[in-house]
C-alpha positions as a printed NumPy array, in Angstrom:
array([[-58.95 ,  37.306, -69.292],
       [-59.64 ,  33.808, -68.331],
       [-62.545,  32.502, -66.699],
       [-62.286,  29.955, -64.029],
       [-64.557,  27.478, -64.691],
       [-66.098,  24.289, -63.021],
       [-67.128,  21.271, -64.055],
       [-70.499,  19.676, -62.881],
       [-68.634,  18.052, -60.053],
       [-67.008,  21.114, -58.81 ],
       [-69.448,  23.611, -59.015],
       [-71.754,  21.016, -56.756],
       [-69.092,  20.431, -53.832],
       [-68.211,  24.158, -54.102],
       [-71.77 ,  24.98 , -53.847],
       [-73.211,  22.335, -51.495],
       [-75.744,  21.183, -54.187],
       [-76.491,  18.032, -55.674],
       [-75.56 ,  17.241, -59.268],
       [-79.452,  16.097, -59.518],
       [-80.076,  19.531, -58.097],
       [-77.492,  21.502, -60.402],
       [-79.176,  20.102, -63.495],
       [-82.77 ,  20.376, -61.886],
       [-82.001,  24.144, -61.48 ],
       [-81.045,  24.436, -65.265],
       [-83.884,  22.356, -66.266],
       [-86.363,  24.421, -64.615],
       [-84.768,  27.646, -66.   ],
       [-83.671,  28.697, -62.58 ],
       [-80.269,  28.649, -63.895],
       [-79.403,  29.534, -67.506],
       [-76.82 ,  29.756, -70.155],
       [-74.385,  27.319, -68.81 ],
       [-72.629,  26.111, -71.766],
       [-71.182,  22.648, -72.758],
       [-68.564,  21.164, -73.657],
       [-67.484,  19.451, -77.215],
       [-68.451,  16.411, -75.282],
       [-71.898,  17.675, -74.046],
       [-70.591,  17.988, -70.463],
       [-71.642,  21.394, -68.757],
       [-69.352,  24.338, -67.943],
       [-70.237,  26.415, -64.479],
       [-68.532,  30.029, -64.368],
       [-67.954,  31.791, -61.212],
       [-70.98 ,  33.83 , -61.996],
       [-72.74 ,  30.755, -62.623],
       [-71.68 ,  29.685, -58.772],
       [-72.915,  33.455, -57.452],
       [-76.05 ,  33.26 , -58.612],
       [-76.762,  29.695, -57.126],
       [-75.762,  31.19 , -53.844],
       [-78.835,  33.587, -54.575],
       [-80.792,  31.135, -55.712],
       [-79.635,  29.283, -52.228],
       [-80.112,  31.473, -50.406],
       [-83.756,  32.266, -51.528],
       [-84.425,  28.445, -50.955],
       [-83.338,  28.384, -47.646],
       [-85.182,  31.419, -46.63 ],
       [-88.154,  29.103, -47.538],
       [-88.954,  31.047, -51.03 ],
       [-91.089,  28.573, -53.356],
       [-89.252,  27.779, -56.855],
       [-92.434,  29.047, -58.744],
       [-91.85 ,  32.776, -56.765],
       [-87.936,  32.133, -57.662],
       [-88.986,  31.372, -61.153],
       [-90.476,  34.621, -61.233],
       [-87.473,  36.483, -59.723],
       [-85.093,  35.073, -62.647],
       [-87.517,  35.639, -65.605],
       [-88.361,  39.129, -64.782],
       [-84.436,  39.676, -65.309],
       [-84.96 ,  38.558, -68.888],
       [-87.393,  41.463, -69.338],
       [-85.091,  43.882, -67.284],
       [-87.544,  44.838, -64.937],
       [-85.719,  45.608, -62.124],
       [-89.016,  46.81 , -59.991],
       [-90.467,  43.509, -60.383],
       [-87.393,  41.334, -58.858],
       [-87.668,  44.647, -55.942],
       [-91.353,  43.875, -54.995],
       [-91.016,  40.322, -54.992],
       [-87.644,  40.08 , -52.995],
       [-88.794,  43.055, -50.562],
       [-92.177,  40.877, -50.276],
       [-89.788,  37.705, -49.247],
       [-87.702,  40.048, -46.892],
       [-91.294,  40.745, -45.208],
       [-92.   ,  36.829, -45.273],
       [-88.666,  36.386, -43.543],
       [-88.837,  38.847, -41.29 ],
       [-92.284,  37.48 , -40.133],
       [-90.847,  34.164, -39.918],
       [-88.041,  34.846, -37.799],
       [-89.859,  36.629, -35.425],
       [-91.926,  33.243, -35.023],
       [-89.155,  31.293, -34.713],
       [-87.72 ,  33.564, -32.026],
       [-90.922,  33.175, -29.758],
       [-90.857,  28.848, -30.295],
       [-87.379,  29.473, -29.409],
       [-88.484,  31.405, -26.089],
       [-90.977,  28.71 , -25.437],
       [-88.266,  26.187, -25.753],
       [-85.764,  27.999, -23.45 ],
       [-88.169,  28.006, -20.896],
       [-89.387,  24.083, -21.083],
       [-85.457,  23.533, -21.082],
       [-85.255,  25.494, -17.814],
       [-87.835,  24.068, -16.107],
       [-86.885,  20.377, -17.174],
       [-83.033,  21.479, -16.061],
       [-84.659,  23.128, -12.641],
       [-86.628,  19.494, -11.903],
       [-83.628,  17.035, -13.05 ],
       [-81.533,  19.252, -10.548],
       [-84.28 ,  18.61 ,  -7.769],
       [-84.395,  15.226,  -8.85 ],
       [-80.491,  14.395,  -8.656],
       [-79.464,  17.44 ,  -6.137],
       [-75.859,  15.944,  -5.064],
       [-74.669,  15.675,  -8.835]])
């Protein structure tokens, strides 16, 4: 079966990354065995591309690299409670932080209403 495969370039437009980010991500062990090339040039699989959606994803979701870190080595060992407790622990974090976000966003709905209320008062014929 073949592989599709992606070079550096690729694999950062199809995953919205960087190159400087790509190779930070292997550097830091975040994202491992991609092989090279005869030349030295690297080689991104499709299951390469998957797991820097996770790793994306867990980024985005404001995870710190040193708690991702911990994620991806604990897969080395197997230990498949470990990666649980520490992505049902981010969940939590998450969770937490979107309920935050939806109260600023309540606040900001109702400063928009008022300010739309007062420019309407202000400029009642338009």
């Amino acid at each position: 079966m073949d592989l599709m495969t992606y070079t550096p370039a690729e694999a950062a437009e199809k995953t919205g990354l960087t190159l400087d980010t790509l190779r930070y991500y292997e550097r830091s062990g975040l994202l491992n065995d991609v092989e090279r090339t005869s030349g030295g040039r690297r080689v991104y699989t499709e299951a390469h591309l998957g797991w820097i959606d996770v790793l994306v994803c867990l980024r985005r979701t404001g995870m710190p690299i040193r708690q991702i870190q911990r994620f991806v080595d604990s897969a080395g060992r197997g230990a498949a409670s470990v990666r649980l407790r520490i992505l049902a622990e981010h969940r939590a974090d998450v969770l937490r932080e979107m309920e935050e976000q939806r109260r600023a966003l309540g606040v900001i709905d109702g400063k928009i209403d008022a300010y739309r209320r007062l420019a309407q008062e202000e400029h009642p014929n338009e």
